[in-house]
C-alpha positions in Angstrom: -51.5 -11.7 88.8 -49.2 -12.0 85.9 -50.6 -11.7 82.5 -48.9 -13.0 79.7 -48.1 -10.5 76.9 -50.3 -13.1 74.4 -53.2 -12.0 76.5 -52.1 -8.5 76.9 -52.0 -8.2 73.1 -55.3 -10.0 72.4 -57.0 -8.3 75.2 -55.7 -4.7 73.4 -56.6 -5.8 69.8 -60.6 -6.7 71.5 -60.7 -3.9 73.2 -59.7 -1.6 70.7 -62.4 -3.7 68.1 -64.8 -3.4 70.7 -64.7 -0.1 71.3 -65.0 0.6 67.5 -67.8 -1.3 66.8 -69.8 0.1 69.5 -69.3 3.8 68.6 -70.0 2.4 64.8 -73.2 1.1 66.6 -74.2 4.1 68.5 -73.4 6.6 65.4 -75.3 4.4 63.2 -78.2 4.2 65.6 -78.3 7.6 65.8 -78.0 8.1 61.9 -80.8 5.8 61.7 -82.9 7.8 64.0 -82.3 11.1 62.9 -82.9 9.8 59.2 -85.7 8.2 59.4 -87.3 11.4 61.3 -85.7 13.5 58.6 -88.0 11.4 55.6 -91.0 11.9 58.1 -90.5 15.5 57.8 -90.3 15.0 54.3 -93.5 13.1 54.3 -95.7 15.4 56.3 -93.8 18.7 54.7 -95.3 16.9 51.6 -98.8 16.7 53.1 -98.6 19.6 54.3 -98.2 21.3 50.9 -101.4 19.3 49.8 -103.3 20.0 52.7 -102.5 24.0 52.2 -103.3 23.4 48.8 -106.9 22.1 49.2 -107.5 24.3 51.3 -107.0 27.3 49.5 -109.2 25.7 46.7 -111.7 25.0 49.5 -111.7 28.4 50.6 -112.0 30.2 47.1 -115.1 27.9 46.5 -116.4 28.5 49.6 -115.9 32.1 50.2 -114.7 32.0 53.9 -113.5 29.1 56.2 -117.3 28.0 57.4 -116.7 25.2 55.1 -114.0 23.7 57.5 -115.3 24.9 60.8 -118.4 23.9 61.2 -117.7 20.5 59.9 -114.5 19.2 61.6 -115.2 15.7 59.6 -114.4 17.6 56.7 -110.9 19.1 58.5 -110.5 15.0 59.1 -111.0 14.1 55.3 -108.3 17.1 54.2 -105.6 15.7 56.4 -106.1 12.2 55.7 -106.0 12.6 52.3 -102.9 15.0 52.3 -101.1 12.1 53.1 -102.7 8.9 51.1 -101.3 5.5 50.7 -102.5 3.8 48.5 -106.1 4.4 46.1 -109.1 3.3 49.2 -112.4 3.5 47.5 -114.3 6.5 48.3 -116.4 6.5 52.0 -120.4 6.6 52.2 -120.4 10.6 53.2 -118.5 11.8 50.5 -120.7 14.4 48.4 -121.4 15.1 45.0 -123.5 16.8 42.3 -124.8 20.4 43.0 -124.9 21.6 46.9 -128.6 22.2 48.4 -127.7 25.7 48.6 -127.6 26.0 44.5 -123.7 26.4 44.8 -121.4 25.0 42.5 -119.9 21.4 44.0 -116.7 22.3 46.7 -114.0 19.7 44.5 -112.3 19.2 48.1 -115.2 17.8 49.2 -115.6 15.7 46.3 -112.7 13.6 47.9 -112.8 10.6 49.5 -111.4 10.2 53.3 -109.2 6.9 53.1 -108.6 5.3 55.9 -106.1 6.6 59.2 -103.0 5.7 56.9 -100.1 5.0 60.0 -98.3 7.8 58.8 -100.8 10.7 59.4 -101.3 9.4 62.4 -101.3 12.4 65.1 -100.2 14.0 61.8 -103.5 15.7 62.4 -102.8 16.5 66.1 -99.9 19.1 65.8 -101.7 21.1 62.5 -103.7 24.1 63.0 -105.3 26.6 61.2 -105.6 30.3 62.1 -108.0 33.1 60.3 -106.3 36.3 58.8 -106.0 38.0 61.9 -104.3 34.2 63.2 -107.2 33.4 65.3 -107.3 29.6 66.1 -110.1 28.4 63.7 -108.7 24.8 64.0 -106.2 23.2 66.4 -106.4 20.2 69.1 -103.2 21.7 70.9 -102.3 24.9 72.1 -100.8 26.9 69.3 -98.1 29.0 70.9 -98.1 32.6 70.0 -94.5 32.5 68.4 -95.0 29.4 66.4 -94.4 29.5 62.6 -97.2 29.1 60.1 -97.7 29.5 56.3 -100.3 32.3 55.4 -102.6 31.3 53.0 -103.8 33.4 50.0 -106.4 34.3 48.2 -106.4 36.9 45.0 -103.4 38.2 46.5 -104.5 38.2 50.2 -103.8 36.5 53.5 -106.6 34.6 54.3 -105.8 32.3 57.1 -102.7 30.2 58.7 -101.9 27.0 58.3 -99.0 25.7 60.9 -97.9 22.2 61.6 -96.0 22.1 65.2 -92.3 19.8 64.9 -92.0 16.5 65.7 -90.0 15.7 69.2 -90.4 12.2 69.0 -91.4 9.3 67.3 -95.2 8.4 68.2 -96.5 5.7 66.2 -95.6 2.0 67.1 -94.8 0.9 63.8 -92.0 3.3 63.7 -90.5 2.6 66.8 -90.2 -1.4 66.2 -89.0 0.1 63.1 -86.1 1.1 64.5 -86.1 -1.2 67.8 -85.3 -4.0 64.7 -82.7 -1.8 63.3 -81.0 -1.8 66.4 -81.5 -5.3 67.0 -79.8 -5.6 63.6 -76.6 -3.1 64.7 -76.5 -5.3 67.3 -75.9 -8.6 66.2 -73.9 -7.6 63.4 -71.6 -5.8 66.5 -71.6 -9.4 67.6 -69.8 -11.3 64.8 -67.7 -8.6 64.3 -66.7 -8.8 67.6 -66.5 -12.6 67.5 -64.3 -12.0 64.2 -62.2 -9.7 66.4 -61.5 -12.2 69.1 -60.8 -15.0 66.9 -58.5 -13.4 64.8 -57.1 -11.4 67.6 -56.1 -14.1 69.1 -54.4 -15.8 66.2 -52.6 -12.6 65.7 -51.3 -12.0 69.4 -50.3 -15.9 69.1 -48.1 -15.7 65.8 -46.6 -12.1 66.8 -45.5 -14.2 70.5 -44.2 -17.1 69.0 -41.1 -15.6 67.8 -40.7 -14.2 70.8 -40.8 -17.3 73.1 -38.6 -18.7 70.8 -36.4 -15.7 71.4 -36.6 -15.9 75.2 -35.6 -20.1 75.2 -32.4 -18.9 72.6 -31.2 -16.6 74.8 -31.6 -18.9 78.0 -29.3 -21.1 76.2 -27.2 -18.9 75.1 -26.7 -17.4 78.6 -26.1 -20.9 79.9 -23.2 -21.1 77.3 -24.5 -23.0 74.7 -23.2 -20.8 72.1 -24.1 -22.4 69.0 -27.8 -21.8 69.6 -29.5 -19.7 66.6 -33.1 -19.1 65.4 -34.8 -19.1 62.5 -35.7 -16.1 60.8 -39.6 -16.6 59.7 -40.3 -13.1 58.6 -38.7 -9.6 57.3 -40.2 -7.6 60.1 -39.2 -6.3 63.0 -39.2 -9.5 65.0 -37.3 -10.8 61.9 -34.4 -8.7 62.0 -34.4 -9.2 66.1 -34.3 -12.7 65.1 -31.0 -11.7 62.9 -29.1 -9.5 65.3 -29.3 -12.5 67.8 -28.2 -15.0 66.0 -25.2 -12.4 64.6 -24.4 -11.8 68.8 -24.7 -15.7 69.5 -22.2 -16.0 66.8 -20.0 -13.2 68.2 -20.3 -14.9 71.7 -19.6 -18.2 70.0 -16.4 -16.9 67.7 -15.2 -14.6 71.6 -15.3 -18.3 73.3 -13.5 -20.1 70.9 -10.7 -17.1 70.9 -10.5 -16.9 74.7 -10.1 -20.9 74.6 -7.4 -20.6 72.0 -5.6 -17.5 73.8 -5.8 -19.9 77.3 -4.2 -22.9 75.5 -1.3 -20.4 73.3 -0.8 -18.6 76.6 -0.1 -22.3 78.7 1.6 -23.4 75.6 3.9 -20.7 75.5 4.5 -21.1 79.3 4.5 -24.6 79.1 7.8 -24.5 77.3 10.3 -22.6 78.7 8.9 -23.6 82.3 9.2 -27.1 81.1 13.2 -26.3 80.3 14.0 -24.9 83.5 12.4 -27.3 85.6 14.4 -30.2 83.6 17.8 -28.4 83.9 17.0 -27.6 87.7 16.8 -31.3 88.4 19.6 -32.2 86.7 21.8 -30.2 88.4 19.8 -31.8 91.3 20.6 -35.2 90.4 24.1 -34.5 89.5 23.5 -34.9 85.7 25.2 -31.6 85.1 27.5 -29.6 87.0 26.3 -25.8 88.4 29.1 -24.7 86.1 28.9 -21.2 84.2 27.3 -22.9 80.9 24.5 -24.4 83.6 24.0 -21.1 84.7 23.9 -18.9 81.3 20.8 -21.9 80.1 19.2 -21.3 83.1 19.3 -17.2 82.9 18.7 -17.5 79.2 15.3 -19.4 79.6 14.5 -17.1 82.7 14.9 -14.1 80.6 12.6 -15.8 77.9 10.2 -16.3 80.1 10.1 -12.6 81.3 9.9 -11.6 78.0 7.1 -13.8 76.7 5.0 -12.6 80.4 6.1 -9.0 79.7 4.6 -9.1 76.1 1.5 -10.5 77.4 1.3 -8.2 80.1 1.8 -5.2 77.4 -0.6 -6.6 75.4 -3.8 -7.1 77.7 -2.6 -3.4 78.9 -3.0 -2.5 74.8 -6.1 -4.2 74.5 -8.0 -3.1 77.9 -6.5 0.7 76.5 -4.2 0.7 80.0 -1.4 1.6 78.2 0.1 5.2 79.2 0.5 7.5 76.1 2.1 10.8 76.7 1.9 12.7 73.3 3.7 15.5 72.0 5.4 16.5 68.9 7.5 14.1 67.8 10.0 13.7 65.0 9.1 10.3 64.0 12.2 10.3 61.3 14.9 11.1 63.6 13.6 8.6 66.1 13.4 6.0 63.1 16.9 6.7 62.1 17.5 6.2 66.1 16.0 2.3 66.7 17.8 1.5 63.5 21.1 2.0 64.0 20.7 0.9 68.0 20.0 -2.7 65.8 22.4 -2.3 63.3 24.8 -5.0 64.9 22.3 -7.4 65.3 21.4 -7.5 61.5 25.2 -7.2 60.5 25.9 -10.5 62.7 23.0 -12.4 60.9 24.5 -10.3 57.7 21.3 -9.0 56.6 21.5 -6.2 54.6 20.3 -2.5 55.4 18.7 -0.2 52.6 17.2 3.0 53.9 15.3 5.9 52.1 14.6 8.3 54.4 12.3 11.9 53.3 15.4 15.0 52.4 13.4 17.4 55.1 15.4 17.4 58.4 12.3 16.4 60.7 9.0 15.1 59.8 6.8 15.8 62.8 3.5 13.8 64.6 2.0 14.0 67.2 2.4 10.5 69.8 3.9 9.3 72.2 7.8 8.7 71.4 8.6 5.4 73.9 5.8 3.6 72.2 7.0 4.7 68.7 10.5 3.6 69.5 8.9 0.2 70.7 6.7 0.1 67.7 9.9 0.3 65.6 11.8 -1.9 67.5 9.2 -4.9 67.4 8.9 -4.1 63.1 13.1 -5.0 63.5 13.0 -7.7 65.7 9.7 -9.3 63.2 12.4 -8.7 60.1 15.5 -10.0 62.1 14.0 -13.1 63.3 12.2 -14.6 60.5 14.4 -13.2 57.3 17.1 -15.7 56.5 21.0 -14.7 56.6 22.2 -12.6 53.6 19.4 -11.2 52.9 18.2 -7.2 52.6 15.7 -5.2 54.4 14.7 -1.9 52.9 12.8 1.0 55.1 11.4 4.2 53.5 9.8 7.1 54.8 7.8 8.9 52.4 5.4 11.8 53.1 2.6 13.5 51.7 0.3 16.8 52.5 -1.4 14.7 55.7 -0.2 11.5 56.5 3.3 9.9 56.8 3.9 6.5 55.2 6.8 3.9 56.3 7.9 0.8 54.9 9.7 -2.5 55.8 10.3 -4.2 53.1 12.3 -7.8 54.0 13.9 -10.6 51.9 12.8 -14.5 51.8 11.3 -16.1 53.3 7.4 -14.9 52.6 4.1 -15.4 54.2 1.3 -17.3 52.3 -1.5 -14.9 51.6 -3.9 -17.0 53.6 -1.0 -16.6 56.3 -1.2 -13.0 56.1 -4.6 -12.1 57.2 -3.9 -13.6 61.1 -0.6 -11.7 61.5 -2.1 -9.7 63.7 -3.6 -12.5 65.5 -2.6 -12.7 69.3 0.1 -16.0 69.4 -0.3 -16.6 65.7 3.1 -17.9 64.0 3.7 -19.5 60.6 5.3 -22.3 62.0 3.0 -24.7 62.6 5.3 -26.3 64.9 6.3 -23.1 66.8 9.8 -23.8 66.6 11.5 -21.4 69.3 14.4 -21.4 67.3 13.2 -18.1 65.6 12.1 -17.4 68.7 9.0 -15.0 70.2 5.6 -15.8 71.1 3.5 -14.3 68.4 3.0 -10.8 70.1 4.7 -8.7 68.5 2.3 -7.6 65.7 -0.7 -7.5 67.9 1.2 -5.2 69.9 2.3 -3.2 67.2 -1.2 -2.9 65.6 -2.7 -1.8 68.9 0.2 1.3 69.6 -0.7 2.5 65.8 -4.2 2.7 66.2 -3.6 4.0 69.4 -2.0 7.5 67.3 -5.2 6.9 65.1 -3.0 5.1 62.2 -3.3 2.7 59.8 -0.7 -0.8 60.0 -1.4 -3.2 57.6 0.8 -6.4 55.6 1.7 -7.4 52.3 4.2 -9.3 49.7 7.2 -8.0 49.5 9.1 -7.2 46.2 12.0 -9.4 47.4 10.6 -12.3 48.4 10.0 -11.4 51.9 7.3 -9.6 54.0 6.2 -6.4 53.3 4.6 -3.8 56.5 3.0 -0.7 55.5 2.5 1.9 58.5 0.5 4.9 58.5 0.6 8.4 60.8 -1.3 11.4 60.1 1.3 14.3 60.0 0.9 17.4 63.1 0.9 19.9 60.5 -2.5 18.6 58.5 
C-alpha cells in the first residue's frame, strides 16, 4: 500500500503528539496520586501529633493508661477528635464537673466526639498504642515487632507507644472518585489536545507538501522539455531555496537548449555555404557553363579546403570542450616559440602590409610548463584573428612582459575595433561581428573559442579589450615553471 508522504507526515506529527500527551497523562496521574497521598500523610501526621498530645495530658491526669483501656469509647473520641472538621456540637456521653471518684475532671474527656469525619476514617484502624515495656494496650491490627512508634513521656519518662502503620492505599470512596474524576479530567483534556494535534497536523503536513507537488509537476515538464517552466518561491526555508535552485537549473537547461539550437543552425550555416558553392560550380561544369580548366579547378580545391578547415576547427573544438584534446607538457620556452609563429607569418602580414612591432622580455628564455604544439596553435590562431580582421596598413604590436609568477602577452592590433557589447561573445562558439558573416574575411568564428579552451587548459587566464590603436586588444596569461 502506498502512503502518501502528506499522510506519512501527519501520521508522524499525531503520533509523536499522542505519545506526549499520554506520558503527560500518565505522569500527571501519578503526580496526582502520589500528592494527594502525600497531604493525607500530612493530615493524619497532624492528628497524630494531637492524638499523642491528649494523650499524654490524659495520662498525667489519670496516672496510668486505665483511662483508655478500659473504655475503648474513649480511645474512639481521641482519634476522632485528632482529626476534626469542622466545630459538631458536643455528644450526650461527654462528661463534666468533678469525677465520682473525687478526682479532678480528665480535660480529654471533656471533649466532644464529632462525628466519623471521612478523613479519620480507618485512620483509627492502623494506630496503636503500646505501654512502656511496648505491650499492645490498644491496636485493631497486628502491630509488627519492627514497626516504628513515638514513645510518649511523662516527667521525663517513657510511658507508652503510640505508632500509626503507613498507608498502602487509598481506602475511603470519596478519595478514590476523587481521583477517578481527576483522571477523567487528564483524559478529556488528552482528547482536545489530541484533536488540536490532528487538525493542525494535518494543515501542517498539507502546506509543507504543497510545494512539493508543485515541485514534482515542474520538473515533469521540465523533463518533457518544456524549459521555461519555473515556480514560485512562497517561503525562505528550505523548500524555498529548493524552489530557487530549480528554477536557476530550468533556466540553465533553458539557456543549454537555446545554445545547442544556435550551435546546430551556425554549424549548418557554416556548412551550408561552402557546400552550397561547390555543388553550383560542379553543375556547371556539368552543364557546360564553365570549362574543367585550371581556374575551375583551383575554386573548386579552394572551397574544398575551406570546408576542411571549418570541419577541422569544429572537430578541434568539441575535442577542447569534451577535454579530448592530447596535451603533452614539458618545459617550454614560450618566448622563443613566440618569436617562432611570428616570423613563420611574417609574409602574410607584409602582403596585406600590416605592420609588425614586437617587445619581447631581454632574458634569453622564459620558461612554462605546456604543451608546445598547442602553444604554437594558440599563437597562430591570435595571428590569423589580427590578420583577417585588421585593415591594410595598419600595425600590430606583441609584448611579452614577465613578472615573479606569471607571464603576460599582448596583441595589440589597429582599426577596425569591436563594440564593447561585441566583446563579451568573442569567445562565443561561431560568434562574428559581421552580422552578415561575410566570408570575405573569412573563418567560422572558432578561433577564440579554441584559443580560450588551450589556455585554460595550461590553467591561464585569456581575456579581450580596446586597443590603444583603434583595434582589438588580447591579453594572455601563463603561470611561469619557476613560481
Amino acid at each position: 500500500m502506498k502512503i502518501s508522504i502528506t499522510h506519512r507526515l501527519f501520521l508522524a506529527i499525531i503520533l509523536a503528539a499522542g505519545m506526549a500527551v499520554i506520558s503527560m497523562v500518565i505522569i500527571m496521574q501519578w503526580s496526582m496520586r502520589q500528592g494527594f497521598l502525600r497531604y493525607l500523610d500530612t493530615m493524619e501526621k497532624t492528628g497524630f501529633s494531637r492524638l499523642a498530645g491528649s494523650l499524654a495530658e490524659g495520662y498525667r491526669a489519670e496516672s496510668g493508661w486505665d483511662f483508655v483501656e478500659n473504655d475503648p469509647a474513649l480511645w474512639d473520641v481521641l482519634v476522632m477528635t485528632a482529626i476534626p472538621e469542622g466545630d459538631p456540637p458536643p455528644p450526650p456521653q461527654a462528661r463534666s464537673g468533678p469525677r465520682p471518684d473525687g478526682h479532678p475532671p480528665n480535660p480529654v474527656m471533656e471533649k466532644g466526639a464529632p462525628p466519623d469525619p471521612p478523613l479519620a476514617h480507618h485512620f483509627d484502624q492502623r494506630l496503636f498504642l503500646l505501654d512502656a515495656d511496648r505491650k499492645v494496650l490498644i491496636s485493631q491490627v497486628e502491630v509488627p515487632e519492627d514497626s516504628k512508634a513515638s514513645p510518649l513521656l511523662h516527667q521525663g519518662k517513657i510511658v507508652g507507644y503510640l505508632g500509626l502503620l503507613p498507608r498502602k492505599e487509598l481506602s475511603e470512596p470519596h478519595q478514590e472518585r476523587f481521583l477517578k474524576e481527576q483522571s477523567l479530567a487528564f483524559a478529556m483534556v488528552a482528547g482536545v489536545v489530541l484533536l488540536l494535534a490532528a487538525g493542525l497536523s494535518l494543515l501542517l503536513s498539507r502546506r509543507m507538501v504543497r510545494p512539493l507537488r508543485g515541485l514534482a509537476e515542474a520538473t515533469r515538464h521540465l523533463a518533457a522539455g518544456t524549459f521555461s517552466t519555473r515556480v514560485e518561491v512562497a517561503s525562505a526555508d528550505e523548500l524555498g531555496q529548493l524552489a530557487v535552485n530549480f528554477n536557476s537549473l530550468a533556466m540553465t537547461l533553458e539557456k543549454n537548449e537555446q545554445a545547442r539550437r544556435q550551435w546546430v543552425a551556425d554549424i549548418s550555416h557554416e556548412l551550408r555555404t561552402p557546400v552550397a558553392i561547390l555543388r553550383g560550380e560542379i553543375e556547371a561544369l556539368q552543364d557546360g557553363i564553365r570549362q574543367p580548366d585550371a581556374e575551375a579547378l583551383r575554386s573548386l580545391h579552394s572551397e574544398a579546403l575551406r570546408l576542411a578547415r571549418l570541419v577541422d576547427d569544429l572537430y578541434q573544438l568539441t575535442m577542447s570542450d569534451l577535454g579530448a584534446l592530447s596535451y603533452r607538457k614539458e618545459k617550454v620556452d614560450i618566448s622563443g616559440l613566440l618569436k617562432e609563429t611570428i616570423v613563420s607569418h611574417e609574409a602574410e602580414f607584409s602582403a596585406k602590409d600590416i605592420l609588425f612591432n614586437t617587445t619581447l622580455p631581454a632574458e634569453k628564455t622564459v620558461v612554462v610548463f605546456g604543451d608546445s604544439e598547442r602553444l604554437r596553435q594558440l599563437f597562430a590562431n591570435l595571428l590569423a584573428n589580427s590578420l583577417k580582421y585588421t585593415n591594410g596598413g595598419g600595425e600590430l604590436r606583441i609584448s611579452m612582459s614577465c613578472d615573479a609568477c606569471a607571464v603576460t602577452i599582448d596583441f595589440q592590433d589597429s582599426a577596425p575595433g569591436v563594440a564593447e557589447a561585441d566583446r563579451e561573445r568573442l569567445f562565443e562558439r561561431l560568434y562574428r561581428v559581421e552580422s552578415s558573416r561575410n566570408r570575405a574575411t573569412g573563418g567560422a568564428g572558432l578561433g577564440l573559442t579554441i584559443c580560450r579552451n588551450i589556455v585554460e587548459a595550461h590553467q591561464g587566464r585569456i581575456s579581450v579589450h580596446s586597443s590603444p590603436l583603434g583595434g582589438l586588444w588580447v591579453q594572455v596569461e601563463f603561470p611561469k615553471m619557476e613560481c
